[in-house]
N, C-alpha and C positions, 0 to 999 in steps of 0.2 A: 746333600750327599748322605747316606744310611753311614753311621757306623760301621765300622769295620774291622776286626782283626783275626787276621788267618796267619797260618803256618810261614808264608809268602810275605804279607805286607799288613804293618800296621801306623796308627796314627803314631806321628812321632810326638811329644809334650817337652814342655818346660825342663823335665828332667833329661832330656833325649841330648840337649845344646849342644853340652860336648861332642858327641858323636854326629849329631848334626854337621855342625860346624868343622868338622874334622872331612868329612866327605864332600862337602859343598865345597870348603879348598883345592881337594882334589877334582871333583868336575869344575872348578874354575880353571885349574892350571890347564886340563887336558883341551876342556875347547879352545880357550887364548890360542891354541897349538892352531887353529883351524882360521883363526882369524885374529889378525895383530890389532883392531880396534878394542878386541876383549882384553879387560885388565884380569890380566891372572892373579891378580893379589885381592880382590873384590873377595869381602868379608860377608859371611851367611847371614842378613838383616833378621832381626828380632822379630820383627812383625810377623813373618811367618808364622810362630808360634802362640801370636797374639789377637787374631783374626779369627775365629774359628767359624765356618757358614760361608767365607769371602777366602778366604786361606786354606789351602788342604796339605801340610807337609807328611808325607809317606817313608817309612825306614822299607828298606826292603829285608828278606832276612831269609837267612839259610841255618837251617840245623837252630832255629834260636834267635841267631846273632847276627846284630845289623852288618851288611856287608854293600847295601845299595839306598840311594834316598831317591824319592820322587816328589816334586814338588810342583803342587796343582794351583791355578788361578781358580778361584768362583767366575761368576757372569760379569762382575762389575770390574772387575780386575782383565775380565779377560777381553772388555772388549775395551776399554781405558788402552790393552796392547792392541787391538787392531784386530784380535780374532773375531772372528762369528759365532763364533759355538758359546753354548753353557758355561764349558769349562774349556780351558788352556796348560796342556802340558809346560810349565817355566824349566825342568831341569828333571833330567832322567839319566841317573849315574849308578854306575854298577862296579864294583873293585875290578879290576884285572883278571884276576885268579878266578872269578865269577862268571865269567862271559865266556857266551856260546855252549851254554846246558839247559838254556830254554826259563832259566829264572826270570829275566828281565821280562820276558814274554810273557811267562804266565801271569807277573806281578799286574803289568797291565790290560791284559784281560779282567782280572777278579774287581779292578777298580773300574772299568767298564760297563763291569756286569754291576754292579755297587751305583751305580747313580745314571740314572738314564736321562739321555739328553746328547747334546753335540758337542762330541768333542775334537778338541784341533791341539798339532803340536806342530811348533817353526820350528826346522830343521836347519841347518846353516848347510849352502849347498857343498860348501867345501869338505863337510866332512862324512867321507865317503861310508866309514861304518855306521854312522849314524842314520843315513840313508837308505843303506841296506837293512839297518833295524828296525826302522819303520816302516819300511815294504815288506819284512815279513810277519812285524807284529800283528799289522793290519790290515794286511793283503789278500784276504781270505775274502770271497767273492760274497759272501753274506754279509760282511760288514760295511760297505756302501764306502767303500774308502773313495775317498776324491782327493787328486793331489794337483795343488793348486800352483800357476809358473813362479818360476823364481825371483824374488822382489826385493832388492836391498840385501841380495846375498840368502835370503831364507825361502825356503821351500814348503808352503804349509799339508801338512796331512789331515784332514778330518773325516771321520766318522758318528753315524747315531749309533748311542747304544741304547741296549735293548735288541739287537739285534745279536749280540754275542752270543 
């Protein structure tokens, strides 16, 4: 994956933890919401920040200031989950106050357009806005979206980029 840091989305580091971990809590509590097998109390692992080539953790940011985290498998990580692609969305969280201005959207395009290859994100079918994010993230008829049936509760989305 090339380097990266825009206005949008940058690599989050070692210094980022707190903040990190402060957002990764909050997308823990919100999905548990979606499915009672998820522990909403599930702490932001280290390794994240420890991996880097096999790990990609993302801050999303508005005006500056992290307000959303993205967090990407490499290939080996990602098919260890079962995906097929390159890469694997693990966790796509955006504050409240943030959603529905098209940030979470463009964030993942820039990181699309940033490493080409196949990407997939398991959606949990229950959770309908998430659903709805990923149809319109990647719903755009150049992107080659394929949305694969629902298996153990998740619904996989994948696209090649490069085609963004």
């Amino acid at each position: 994956m090339q380097p990266m840091d825009t206005d949008k989305l940058r690599p989050a580091t070692a210094d980022d933890r707190p903040v990190v971990a402060r957002l990764f809590a909050a997308y823990q509590r919100e999905i548990a919401a979606f499915d009672s097998t998820i522990d909403p109390g599930l702490e932001f692992e280290e390794v994240w920040l420890e991996k880097p080539g096999e790990l990609f953790p993302f801050l999303i940011l508005e005006g500056g200031e992290p307000v959303g985290l993205l967090l990407v498998y490499g290939k080996r990580y990602a098919e260890a989950a079962g995906d097929p692609g390159d890469f694997s969305v693990y966790a796509l969280y955006l504050e409240e106050q943030q959603r529905g201005n098209g940030l979470a959207e463009a964030a993942v395009r820039e990181l699309l357009a940033a490493a080409p290859g196949e990407w997939c994100a398991q959606v949990l079918a229950r959770n309908a806005p998430a659903m709805r994010f990923w149809d319109r993230a990647l719903g755009d008829p150049t992107l080659g979206l394929t949305k694969g049936p629902c298996v153990d509760g998740l619904v996989p989305f994948c696209v090649r980029s490069g085609t963004v």
